[in-house]
C-alpha positions in Angstrom: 0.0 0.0 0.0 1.4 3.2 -0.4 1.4 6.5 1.4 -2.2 8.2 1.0 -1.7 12.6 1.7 -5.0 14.4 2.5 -5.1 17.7 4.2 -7.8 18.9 7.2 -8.5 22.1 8.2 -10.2 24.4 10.9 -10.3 28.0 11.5 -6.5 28.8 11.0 -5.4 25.2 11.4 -4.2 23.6 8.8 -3.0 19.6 8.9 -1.2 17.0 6.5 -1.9 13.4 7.1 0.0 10.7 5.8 -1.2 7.4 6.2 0.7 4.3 5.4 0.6 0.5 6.8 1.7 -0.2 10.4 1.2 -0.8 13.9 -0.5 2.2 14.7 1.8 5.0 15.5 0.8 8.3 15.5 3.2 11.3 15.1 2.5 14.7 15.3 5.5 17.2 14.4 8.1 14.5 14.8 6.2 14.2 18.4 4.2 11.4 19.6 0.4 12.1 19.4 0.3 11.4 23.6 2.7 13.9 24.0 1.6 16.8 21.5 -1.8 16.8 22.4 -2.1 16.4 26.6 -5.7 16.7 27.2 -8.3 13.7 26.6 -10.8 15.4 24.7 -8.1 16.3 22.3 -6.8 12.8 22.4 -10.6 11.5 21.5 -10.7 14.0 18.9 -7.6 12.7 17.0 -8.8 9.0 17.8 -12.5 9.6 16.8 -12.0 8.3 12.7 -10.0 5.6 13.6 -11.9 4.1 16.6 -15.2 4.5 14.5 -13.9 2.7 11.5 -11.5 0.1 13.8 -8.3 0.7 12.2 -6.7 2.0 15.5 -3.9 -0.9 15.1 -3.9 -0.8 10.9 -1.9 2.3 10.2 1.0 4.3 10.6 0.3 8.0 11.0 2.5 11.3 10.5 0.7 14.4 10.8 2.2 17.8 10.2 0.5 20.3 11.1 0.4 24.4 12.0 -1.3 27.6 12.6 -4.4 28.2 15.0 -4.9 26.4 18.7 -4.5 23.4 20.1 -8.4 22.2 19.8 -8.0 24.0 16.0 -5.1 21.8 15.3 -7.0 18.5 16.9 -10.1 19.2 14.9 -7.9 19.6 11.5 -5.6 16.6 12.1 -9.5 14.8 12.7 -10.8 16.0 9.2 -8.0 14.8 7.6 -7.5 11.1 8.9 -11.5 11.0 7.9 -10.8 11.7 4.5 -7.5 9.2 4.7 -10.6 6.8 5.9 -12.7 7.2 3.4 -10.3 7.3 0.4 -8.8 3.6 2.0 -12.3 2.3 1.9 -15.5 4.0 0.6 -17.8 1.9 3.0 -16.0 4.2 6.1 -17.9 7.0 4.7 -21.2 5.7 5.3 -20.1 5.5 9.2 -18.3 8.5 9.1 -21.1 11.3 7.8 -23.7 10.7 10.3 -21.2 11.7 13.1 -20.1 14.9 10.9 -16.8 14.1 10.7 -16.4 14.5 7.0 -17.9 18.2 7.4 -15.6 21.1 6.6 -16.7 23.4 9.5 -16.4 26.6 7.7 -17.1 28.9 11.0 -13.8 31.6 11.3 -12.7 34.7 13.3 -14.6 37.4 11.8 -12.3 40.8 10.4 -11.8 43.9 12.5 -13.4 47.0 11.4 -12.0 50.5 11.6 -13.5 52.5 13.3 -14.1 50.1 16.0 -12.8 47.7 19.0 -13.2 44.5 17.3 -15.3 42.9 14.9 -18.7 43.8 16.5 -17.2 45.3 19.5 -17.3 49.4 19.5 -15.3 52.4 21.1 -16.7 53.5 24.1 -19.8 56.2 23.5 -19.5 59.5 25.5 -22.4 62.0 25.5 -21.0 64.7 26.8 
């Protein structure tokens, strides 16, 4: 089998996935997935694809991946394994969609605007 590249992304996040055989490794910059991500909602988050479709022990993954948070990052590296999932074996889709993991959440930070404080957020009004 050779190595299968997809690319996730949330917010500012953006992560590459490559997924090759194995004995389920997970790397994340060049550190282990355990160590990057510390948290176990994060940790679930990363699992999610791989416990729904059962290939925790299948596959060998490196993930590289950069800009935006740590729950960004998590959400990214998820969207990405998905659609390494799906293009292994088309059947993982039909598990995958109901749980909205193959979703593109397209939800970011809105602009600033001159004039003003933040995006909706405005200088402070004085009357007199």
């Amino acid at each position: 089998m050779e190595v299968i590249h997809k690319i996730g992304r949330r917010k500012t996040a953006v992560a590459r996935v490559y997924v090759g055989q194995g004995t389920g490794n997970i790397t994340i910059n060049k550190k282990d997935f355990k160590d990057y991500f510390t948290t176990g909602p994060l940790l679930f988050k990363v699992m999610q694809p791989l416990n729904m479709t059962g290939n925790e022990e299948n596959f060998d993954i490196k993930v590289n991946v950069y800009g935006g948070g740590i729950t960004g990052q998590a959400e990214a590296i998820r969207l990405a394994i998905s659609r390494a999932m799906v293009e292994l074996d088309a059947d993982n889709r039909a598990v995958l969609k109901p749980e909205g993991l193959m979703t593109r959440d397209p939800r970011m930070v809105e602009r600033k605007k001159f004039g003003q404080k933040k995006a909706r957020k405005k200088f402070q009004f004085s009357k007199r």
